[in-house]
Backbone as CSV, one residue per row, in Angstrom:
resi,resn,N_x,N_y,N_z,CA_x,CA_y,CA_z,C_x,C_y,C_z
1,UNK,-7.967,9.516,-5.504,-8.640,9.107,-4.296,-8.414,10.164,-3.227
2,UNK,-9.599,10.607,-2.933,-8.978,11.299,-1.783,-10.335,11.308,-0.409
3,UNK,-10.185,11.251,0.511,-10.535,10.869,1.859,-10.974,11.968,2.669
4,UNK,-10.947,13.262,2.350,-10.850,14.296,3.235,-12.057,14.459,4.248
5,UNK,-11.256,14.496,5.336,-12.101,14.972,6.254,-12.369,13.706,6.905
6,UNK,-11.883,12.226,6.754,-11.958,11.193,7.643,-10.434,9.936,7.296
7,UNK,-10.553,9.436,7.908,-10.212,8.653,7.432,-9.634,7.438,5.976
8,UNK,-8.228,7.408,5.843,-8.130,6.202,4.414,-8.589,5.480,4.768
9,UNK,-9.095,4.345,3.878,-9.439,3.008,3.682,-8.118,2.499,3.024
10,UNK,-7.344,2.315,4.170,-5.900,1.886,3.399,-5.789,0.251,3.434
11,UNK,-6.425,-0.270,4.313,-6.614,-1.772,3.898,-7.242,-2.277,2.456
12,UNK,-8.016,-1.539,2.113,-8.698,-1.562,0.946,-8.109,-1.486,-0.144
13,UNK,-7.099,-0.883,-0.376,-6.182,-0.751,-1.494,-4.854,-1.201,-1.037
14,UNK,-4.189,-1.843,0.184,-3.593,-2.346,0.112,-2.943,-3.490,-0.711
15,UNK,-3.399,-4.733,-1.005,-3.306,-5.619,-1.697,-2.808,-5.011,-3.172
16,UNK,-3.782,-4.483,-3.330,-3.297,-3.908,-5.318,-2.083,-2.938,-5.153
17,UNK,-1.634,-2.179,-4.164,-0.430,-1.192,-3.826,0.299,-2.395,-3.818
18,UNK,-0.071,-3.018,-3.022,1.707,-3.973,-3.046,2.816,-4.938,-4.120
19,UNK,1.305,-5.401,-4.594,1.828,-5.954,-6.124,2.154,-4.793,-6.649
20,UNK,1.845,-3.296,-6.756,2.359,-2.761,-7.843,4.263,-2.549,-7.349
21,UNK,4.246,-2.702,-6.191,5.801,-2.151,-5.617,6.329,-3.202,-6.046
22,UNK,5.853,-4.338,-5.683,6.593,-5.880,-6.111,7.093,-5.639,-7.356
23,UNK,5.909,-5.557,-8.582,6.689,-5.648,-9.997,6.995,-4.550,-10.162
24,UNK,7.471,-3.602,-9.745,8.157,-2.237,-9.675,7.910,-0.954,-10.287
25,UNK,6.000,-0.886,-10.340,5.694,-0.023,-11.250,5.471,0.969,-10.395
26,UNK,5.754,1.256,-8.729,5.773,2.438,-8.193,6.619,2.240,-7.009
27,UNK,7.338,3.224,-6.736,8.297,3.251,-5.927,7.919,4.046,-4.635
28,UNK,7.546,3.373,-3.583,6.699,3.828,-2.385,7.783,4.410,-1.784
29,UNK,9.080,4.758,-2.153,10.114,5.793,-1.283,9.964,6.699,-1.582
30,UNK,8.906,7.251,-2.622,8.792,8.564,-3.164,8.185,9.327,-1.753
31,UNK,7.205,8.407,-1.382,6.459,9.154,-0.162,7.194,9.661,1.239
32,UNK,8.046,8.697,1.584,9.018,9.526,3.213,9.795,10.414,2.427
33,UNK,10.097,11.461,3.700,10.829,12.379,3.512,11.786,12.601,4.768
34,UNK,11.831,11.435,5.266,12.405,11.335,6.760,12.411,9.871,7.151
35,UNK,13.656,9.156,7.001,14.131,8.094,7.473,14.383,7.964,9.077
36,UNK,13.896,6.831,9.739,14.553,6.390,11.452,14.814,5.032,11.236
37,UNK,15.556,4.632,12.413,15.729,3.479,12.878,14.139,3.300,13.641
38,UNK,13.860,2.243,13.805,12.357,1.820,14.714,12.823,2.147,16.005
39,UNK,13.970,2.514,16.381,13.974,2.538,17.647,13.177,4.374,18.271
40,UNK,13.437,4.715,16.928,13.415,6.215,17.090,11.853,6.684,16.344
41,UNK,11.118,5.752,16.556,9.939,5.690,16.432,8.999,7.299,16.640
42,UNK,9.150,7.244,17.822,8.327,8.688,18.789,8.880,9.516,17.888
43,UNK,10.127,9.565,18.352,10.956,10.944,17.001,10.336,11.262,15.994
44,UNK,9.892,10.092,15.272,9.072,9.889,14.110,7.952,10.613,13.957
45,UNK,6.869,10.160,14.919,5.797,10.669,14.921,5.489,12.371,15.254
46,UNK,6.692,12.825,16.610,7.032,13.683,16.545,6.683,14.963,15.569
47,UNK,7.953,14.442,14.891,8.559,14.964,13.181,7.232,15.392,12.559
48,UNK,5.879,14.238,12.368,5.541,14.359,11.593,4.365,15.677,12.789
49,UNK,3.928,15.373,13.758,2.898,16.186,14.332,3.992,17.453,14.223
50,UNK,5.017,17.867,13.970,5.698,19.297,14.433,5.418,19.594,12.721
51,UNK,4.825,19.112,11.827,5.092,19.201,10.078,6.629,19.484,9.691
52,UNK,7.681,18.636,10.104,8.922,18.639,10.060,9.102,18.051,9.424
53,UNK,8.082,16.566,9.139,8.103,15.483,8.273,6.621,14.771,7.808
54,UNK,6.271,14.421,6.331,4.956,14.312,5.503,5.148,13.091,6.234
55,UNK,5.764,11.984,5.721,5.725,10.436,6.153,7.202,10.153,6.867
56,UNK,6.908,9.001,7.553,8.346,8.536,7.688,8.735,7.378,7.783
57,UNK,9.841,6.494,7.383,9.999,5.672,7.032,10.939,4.895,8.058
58,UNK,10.353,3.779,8.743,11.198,3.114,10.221,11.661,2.143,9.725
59,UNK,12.937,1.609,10.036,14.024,1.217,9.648,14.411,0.137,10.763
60,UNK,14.864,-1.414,10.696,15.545,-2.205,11.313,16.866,-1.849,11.739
């Protein structure tokens, strides 16, 4: 699948992504490469506009 040049349709494949994490046939931690607390949110986004970080993963 690929989107280039607009927008995912990530609602769209949501539902079927999640059951697959549920019964554990893909492990969606593969994708961050940069853990925060939610508090450190901005940091986050930051990270990712400086390409310091692909995804990132906010944390309780």
């Amino acid at each position: 699948m690929c989107t280039c040049g607009g927008p995912a349709p990530v609602r769209r494949f949501l539902p079927e992504l999640i059951e697959l994490i549920i019964n554990g046939q893909i492990d969606p931690g593969e994708v961050f490469d940069l853990t925060l607390p939610l508090e450190q949110a901005a940091e986050g986004y930051k990270a990712m506009d400086e390409r310091r970080a692909t995804k990132v993963l906010l944390t309780l």
